[in-house]
C-alpha positions in Angstrom: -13.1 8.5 -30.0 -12.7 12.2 -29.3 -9.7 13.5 -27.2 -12.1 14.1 -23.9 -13.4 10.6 -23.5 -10.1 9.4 -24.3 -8.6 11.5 -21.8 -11.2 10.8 -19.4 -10.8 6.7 -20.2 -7.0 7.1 -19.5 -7.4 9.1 -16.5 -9.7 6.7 -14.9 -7.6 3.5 -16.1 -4.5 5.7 -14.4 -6.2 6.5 -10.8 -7.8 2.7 -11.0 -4.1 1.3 -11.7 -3.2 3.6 -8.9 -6.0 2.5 -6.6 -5.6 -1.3 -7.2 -1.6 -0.7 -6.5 -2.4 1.1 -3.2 -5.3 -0.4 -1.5 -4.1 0.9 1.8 -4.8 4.8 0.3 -8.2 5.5 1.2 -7.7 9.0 -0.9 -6.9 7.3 -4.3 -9.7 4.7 -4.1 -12.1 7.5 -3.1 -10.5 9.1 -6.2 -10.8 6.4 -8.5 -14.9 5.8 -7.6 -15.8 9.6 -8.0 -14.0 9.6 -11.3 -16.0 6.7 -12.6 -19.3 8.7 -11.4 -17.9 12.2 -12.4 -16.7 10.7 -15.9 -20.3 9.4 -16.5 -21.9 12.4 -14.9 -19.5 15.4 -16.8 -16.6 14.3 -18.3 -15.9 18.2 -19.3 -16.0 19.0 -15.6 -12.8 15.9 -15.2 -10.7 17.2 -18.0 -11.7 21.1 -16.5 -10.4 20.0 -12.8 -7.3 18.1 -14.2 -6.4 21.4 -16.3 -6.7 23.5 -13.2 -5.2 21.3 -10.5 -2.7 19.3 -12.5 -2.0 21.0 -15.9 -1.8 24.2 -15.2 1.0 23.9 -12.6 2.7 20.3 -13.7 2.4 20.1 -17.2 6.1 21.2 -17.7 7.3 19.3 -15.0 5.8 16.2 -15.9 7.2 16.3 -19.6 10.9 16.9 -18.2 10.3 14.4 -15.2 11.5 16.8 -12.8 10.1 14.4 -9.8 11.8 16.9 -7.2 9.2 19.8 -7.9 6.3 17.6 -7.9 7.3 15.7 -4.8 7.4 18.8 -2.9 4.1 20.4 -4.7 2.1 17.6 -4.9 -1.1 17.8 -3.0 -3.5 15.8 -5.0 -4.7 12.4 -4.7 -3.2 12.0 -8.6 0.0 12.5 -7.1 0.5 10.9 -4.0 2.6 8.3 -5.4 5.1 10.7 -5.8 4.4 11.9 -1.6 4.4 8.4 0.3 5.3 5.8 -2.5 8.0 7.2 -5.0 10.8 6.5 -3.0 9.6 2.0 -2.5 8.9 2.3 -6.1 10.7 0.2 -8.9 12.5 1.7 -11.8 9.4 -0.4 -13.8 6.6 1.5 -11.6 8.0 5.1 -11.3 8.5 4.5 -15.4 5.1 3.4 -15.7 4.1 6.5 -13.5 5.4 9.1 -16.0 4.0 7.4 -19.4 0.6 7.6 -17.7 0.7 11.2 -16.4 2.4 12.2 -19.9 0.3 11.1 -22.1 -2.6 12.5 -20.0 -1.2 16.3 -20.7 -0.1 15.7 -24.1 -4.1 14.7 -24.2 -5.6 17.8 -22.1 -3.3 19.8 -24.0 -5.0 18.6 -27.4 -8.5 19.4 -26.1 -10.2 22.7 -27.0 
């Protein structure tokens, strides 16, 4: 499997975790069914938007867990947990949370 289709698999299994824990967001589910499209359609286009939008502002913040920044930077539908939900969250789900979004840079950051 090369790096983009598995960062595009565990980027769509994240945001369809996400969507599935919070039916009641009508941002994460719209999310979650325009990455199944977009991932079918251009999967170079998903890894290029989650470079530019997450990556290239979060990456380092996401590897150290430094929730403050991204709670108060956080604008994108990726990271809305961390906006209305992070505080609700279990220890269990918040941990869950930053496995997912770190193995999705270590991933980006591996792609050419």
């Amino acid at each position: 499997m090369t790096e983009l289709r598995a960062f595009c698999n565990h980027l769509g299994a994240f945001v369809d975790e996400l969507a599935a824990t919070y039916p009641e967001e009508p941002d994460l589910v719209r999310a979650a069914q325009t990455l199944r499209l977009a991932k079918k359609a251009n999967p170079r286009l998903v890894f290029v938007s989650f470079k530019t939008h997450i990556c290239d502002e979060f990456s380092t913040h996401i590897l150290t867990e430094n929730e403050e920044y991204i709670r108060r930077k956080a604008n994108r539908p990726e990271l809305l947990v961390f906006t209305k939900h992070w505080e609700s969250m279990s220890e269990a789900n918040r941990s869950c949370v930053w496995k997912h979004l770190k193995v999705l840079v270590l991933l980006a950051q591996r792609i050419p």
